[in-house]
N, C-alpha and C positions, 0 to 999 in steps of 0.2 A: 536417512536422517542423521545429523548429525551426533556424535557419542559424548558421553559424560564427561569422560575421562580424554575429550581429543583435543588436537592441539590447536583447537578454536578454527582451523582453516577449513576446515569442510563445509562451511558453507560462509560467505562474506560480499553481499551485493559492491561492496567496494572496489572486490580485488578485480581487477581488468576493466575498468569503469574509467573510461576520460572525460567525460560528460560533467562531472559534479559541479551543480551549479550553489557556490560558495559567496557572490559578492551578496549583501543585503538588500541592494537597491532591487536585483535581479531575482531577488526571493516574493513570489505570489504570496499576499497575504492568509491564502488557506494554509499557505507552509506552518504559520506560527500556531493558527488555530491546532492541526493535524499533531504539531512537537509537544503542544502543551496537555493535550487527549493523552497521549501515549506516556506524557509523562507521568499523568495520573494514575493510566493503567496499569504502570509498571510499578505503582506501592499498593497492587491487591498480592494479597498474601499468594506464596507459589509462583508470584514472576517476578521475573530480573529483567532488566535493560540490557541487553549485549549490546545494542546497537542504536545511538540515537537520533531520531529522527533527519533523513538526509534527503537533499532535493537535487535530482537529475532529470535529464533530456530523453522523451522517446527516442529508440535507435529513428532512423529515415526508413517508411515503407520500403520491400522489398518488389512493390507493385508500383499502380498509378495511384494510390490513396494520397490523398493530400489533407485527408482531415489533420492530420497532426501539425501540420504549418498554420491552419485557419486560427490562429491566435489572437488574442489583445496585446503581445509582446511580441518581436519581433526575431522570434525563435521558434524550434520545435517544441509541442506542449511538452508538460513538466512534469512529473510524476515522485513520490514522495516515499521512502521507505525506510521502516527500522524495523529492529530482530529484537522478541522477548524471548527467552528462555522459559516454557513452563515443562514441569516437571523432569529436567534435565535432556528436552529439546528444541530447538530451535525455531519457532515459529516466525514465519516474513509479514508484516502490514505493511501492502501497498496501496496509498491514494493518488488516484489520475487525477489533478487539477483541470477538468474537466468544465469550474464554471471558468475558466478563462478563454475557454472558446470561443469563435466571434458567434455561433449558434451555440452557446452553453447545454449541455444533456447531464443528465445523470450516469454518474457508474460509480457502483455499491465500492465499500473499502476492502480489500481482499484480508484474507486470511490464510496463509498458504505455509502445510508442511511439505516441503515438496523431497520428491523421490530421490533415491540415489543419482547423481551426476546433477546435484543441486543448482550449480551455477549455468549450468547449460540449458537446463527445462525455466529457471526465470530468464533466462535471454531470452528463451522462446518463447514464453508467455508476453516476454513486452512488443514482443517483435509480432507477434500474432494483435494485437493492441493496434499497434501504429499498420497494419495491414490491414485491419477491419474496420477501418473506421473510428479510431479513438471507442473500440466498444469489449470491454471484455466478455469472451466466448468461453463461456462456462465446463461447455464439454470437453472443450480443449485445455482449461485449467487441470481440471477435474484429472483427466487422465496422465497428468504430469507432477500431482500431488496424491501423497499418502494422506493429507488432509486439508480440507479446503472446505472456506465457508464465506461466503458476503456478506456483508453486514450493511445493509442500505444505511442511509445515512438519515437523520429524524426529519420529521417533516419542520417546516418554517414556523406551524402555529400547532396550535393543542389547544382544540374547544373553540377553535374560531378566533382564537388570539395569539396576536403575534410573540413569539418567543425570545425572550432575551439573547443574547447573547453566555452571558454566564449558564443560564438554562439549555442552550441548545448546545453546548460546550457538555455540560453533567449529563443529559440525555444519550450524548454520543457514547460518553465514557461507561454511560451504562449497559447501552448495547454494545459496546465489541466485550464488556467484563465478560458479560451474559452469553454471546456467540463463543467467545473462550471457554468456558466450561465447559463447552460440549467437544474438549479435544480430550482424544482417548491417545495416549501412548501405545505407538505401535513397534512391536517384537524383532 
């Protein structure tokens, strides 16, 4: 994990990243939804923004997988990530842009302390991603983080009716505050 007192680089989804997808046009509009969640999250009392919200390209399967090309753009799918700081470490939220799929699925928004050699277990967490089928593999997260939680994402209706947009927005923000609680600082 990264320390209190370090000099910010031990851990930066940034650093060795040539992927960053920066134009606007080029940004899926779950990008805005996902900045504006985390910007919320990060004025609960105990987090900080270190990092915010940015939008890059799965690496290219290491296999025959091709889920990650089957897009509505005309790229490898997109994936979403920014770093809050709570209780003086570093926690990763990642969102796979998932409904831009030409067969859209689900996959929960990560929550990930991850192990020593940081930047190397999330390469390999995306890269097992783009090899499985646009599907993240829990066990395999699991064993690459000192903490790690999902946080499905709200359903579309509550009680049979459709949810707003501003609702489905505070809903989200409510579930990752609530998944964040439950991170224990580890020694």
């Amino acid at each position: 994990m990264a320390e209190r007192d370090g000099d910010a680089q031990e851990f930066s989804p940034s650093i060795n990243q040539d992927d960053e997808v920066t134009e606007t046009v080029d940004l899926p509009q779950k990008f805005s939804l996902f900045a504006e969640v985390i910007e919320e999250v990060s004025k609960s009392d105990g987090i900080k923004l270190v990092q915010e919200a940015k939008c890059y390209r799965f690496p290219e399967p290491s296999n025959n997988s091709r889920v990650v090309y089957q897009t509505q753009y005309e790229d490898r799918l997109k994936y979403f990530v920014a770093i809050l700081d709570i209780k003086g470490s570093n926690l990763i939220l990642v969102e796979a842009d998932t409904n831009n799929l030409e067969k859209p699925k689900g996959a929960s928004t990560l929550i990930l302390g991850l192990k020593e050699d940081a930047t190397e277990n999330f390469h390999k967490i995306l890269q097992n991603f783009s090899d499985k089928g646009a599907q993240w593999t829990h066990s395999f997260i699991n064993e690459r983080c000192n903490f790690f939680s999902p946080c499905r994402h709200p359903s579309l209706k509550e009680k049979g009716k459709v949810r707003t947009n501003e609702a489905y927005k505070d809903k989200w923000i409510s579930d990752l505050r609530e998944k964040l609680k439950g991170f224990k600082k580890t020694s």
